[in-house]
C-alpha positions in Angstrom: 118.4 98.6 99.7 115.3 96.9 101.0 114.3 100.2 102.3 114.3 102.4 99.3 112.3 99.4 98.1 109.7 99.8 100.5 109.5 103.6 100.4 109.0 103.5 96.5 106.3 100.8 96.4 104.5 102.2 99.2 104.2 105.6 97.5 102.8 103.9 94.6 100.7 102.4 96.5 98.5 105.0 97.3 98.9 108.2 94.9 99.0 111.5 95.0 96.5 113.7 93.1 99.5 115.5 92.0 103.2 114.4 91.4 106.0 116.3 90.0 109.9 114.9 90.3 112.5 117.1 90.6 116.3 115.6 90.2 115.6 112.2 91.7 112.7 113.8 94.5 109.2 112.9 94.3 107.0 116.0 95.2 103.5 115.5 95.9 100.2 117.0 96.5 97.1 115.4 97.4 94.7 118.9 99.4 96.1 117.9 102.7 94.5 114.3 102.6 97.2 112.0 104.8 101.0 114.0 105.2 102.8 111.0 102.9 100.3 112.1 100.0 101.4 116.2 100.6 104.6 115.7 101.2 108.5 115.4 99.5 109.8 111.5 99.4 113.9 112.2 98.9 114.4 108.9 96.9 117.4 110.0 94.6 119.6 112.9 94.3 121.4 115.3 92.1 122.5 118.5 91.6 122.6 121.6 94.7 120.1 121.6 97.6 119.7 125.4 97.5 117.9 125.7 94.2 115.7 122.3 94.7 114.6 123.5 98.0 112.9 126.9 96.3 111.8 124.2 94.2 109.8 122.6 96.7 108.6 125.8 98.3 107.6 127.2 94.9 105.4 124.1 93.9 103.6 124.1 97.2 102.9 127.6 97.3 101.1 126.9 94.5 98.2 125.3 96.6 99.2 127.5 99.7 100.5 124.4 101.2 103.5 124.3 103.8 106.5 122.3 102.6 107.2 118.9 104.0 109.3 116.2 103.6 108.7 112.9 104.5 112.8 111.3 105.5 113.5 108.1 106.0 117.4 106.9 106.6 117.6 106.1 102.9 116.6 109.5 102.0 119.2 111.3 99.8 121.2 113.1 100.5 122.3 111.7 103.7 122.9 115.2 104.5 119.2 116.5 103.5 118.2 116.1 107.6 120.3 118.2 109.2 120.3 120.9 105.8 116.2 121.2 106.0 117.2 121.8 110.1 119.5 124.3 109.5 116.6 126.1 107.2 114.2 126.1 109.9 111.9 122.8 109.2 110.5 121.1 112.1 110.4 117.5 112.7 107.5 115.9 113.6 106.6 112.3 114.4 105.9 109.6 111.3 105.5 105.7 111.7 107.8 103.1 111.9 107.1 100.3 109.2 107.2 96.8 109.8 108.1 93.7 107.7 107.6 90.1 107.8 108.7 87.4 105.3 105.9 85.9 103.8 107.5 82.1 103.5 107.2 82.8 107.7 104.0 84.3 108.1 101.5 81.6 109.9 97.9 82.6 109.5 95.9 83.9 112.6 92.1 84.7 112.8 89.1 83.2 110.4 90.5 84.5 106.6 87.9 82.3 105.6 85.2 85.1 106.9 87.0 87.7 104.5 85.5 88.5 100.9 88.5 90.4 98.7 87.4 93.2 96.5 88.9 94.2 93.2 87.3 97.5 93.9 86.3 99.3 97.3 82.5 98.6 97.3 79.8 100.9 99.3 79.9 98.2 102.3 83.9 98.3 102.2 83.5 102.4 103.0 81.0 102.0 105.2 83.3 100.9 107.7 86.4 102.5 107.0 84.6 106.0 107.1 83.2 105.4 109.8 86.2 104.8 111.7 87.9 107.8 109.8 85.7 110.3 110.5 87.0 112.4 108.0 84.8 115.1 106.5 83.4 115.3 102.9 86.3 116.8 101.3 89.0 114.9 102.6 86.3 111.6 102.2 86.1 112.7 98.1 90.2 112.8 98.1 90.7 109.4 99.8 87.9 108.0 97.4 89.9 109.3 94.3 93.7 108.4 96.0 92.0 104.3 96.4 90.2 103.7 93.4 93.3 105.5 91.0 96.1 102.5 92.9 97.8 101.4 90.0 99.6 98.4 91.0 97.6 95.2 91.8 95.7 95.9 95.0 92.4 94.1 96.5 90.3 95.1 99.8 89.8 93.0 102.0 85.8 92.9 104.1 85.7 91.1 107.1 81.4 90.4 107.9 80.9 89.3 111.4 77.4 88.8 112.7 76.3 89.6 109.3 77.3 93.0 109.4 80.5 94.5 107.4 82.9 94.9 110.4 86.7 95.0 109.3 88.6 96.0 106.1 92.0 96.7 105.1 93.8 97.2 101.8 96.5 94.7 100.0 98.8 96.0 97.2 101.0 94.2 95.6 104.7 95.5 93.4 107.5 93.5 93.2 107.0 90.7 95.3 106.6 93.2 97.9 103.2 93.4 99.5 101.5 96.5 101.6 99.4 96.5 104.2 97.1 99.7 104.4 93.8 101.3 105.7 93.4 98.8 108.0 90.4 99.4 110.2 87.8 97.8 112.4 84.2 99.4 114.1 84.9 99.9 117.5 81.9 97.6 118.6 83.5 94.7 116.7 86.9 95.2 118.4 88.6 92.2 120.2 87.1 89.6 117.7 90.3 89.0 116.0 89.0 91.1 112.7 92.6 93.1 111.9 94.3 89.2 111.9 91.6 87.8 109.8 91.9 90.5 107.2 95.7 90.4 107.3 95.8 86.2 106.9 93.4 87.4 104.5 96.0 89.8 102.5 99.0 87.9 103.1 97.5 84.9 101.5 96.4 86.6 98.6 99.9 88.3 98.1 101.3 84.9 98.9 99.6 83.7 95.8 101.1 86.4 93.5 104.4 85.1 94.1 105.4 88.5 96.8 108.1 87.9 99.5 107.8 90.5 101.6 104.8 92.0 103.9 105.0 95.7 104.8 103.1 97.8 106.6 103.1 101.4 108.5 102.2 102.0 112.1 102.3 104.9 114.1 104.2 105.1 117.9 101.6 105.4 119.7 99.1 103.0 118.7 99.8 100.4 121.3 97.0 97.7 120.1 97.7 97.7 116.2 101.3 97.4 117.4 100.2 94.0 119.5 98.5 92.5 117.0 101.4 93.0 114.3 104.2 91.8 116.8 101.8 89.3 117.4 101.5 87.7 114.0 105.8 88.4 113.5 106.1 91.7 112.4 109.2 93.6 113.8 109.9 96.6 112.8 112.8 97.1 110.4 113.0 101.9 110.1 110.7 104.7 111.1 110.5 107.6 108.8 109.3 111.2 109.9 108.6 114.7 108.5 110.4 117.8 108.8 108.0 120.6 108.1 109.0 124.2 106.9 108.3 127.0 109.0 105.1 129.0 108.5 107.1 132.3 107.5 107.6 130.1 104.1 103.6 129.7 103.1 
């Protein structure tokens, strides 16, 4: 149950530019910016799988997109896996996602040194660009997908040495509270900036009453994976995407 949960608040949490459901899926197109954003999230199901499939192939061929589908092991239908397999798709690594309860979450870092932003301000980009390094397309995209969350969010700026150094992104829906965009400039590394901003978050979700921290991490990113298990994260599923082949674009 929990993770259904997660999977629907965390696609709230940041949105598509466009979203169409089709019997119980979500499918969603954001011009290639992040694969969760341009991608199918298999929350409910009705109906046959054959017809909802062209569905998904016909609504991404509308932006010449190839068809994905983000799985998770609450997708439905159980069988959807092994049915998107037999058609071909490719799997291809995701993240797993971590949780923590926030009534055992002890504060690391300096939170104090973190200012929390109803909006993204210039100094707040300055620093998550520049760890992106994403060009100026997919930097308009993200800009729309973060300033159009709409559940309660606030980002969190970490200053040290009187520079912006750290930020992250906080978003809170029922009682459940995400952990996103979390980033830190590479000559400020080592300084205990990602625990700051996430004492930073979890206090301020703390405050709204949430229960639950959440938050996405990919395999193979060894030091973000520290400082998480550090602070009591473990890791509770792992989603990944099965992509269609390129004979379906």
């Amino acid at each position: 149950m929990m993770i259904s949960q997660i999977e629907t608040v965390a696609a709230n949490a940041l949105p598509a530019s466009v979203t169409e459901v089709c019997d119980g899926w979500l499918l969603r197109y954001s011009y290639g910016v992040t694969r969760r954003a341009n991608s199918v999230l298999a929350e409910k199901h009705s109906g046959s799988l054959e017809p909802k499939l062209q569905t998904v192939s016909d609504f991404y061929a509308r932006f010449n997109a190839k068809p994905r589908f983000q799985l998770c092991p609450a997708s439905e239908p159980s069988a959807l896996n092994q049915f998107l397999l037999d058609h071909r798709y490719t799997k291809i690594p995701g993240a797993k996602v971590q949780t923590l309860e926030l009534n055992t979450f002890k504060a690391r870092g300096d939170s104090s040194r973190v200012q929390l932003l109803s909006k993204p301000n210039d100094a707040w980009f300055s620093v998550y660009r520049a760890v992106e390094k994403a060009d100026s397309q997919k930097e308009k995209i993200r800009t729309w997908m973060l300033k159009n969350i709409q559940p309660q969010a606030t980002f969190a700026l970490l200053s040290l040495d009187d520079e912006p150094a750290a930020v992250g992104l906080g978003v809170f829906e029922a009682g459940f509270v995400g952990m996103f965009n979390m980033a830190t400039l590479e000559s400020f590394r080592g300084r205990g900036g990602a625990s700051s901003i996430l004492s930073a978050l979890a206090t301020w979700g703390k405050t709204l009453g949430g229960h639950t921290l959440y938050l996405q991490v990919s395999e193979d990113n060894f030091n973000a994976r520290r400082v998480y298990e550090n602070l009591g994260f473990e890791t509770l599923y792992s989603y990944w995407y099965l992509e269609a082949p390129q004979t379906l674009l």
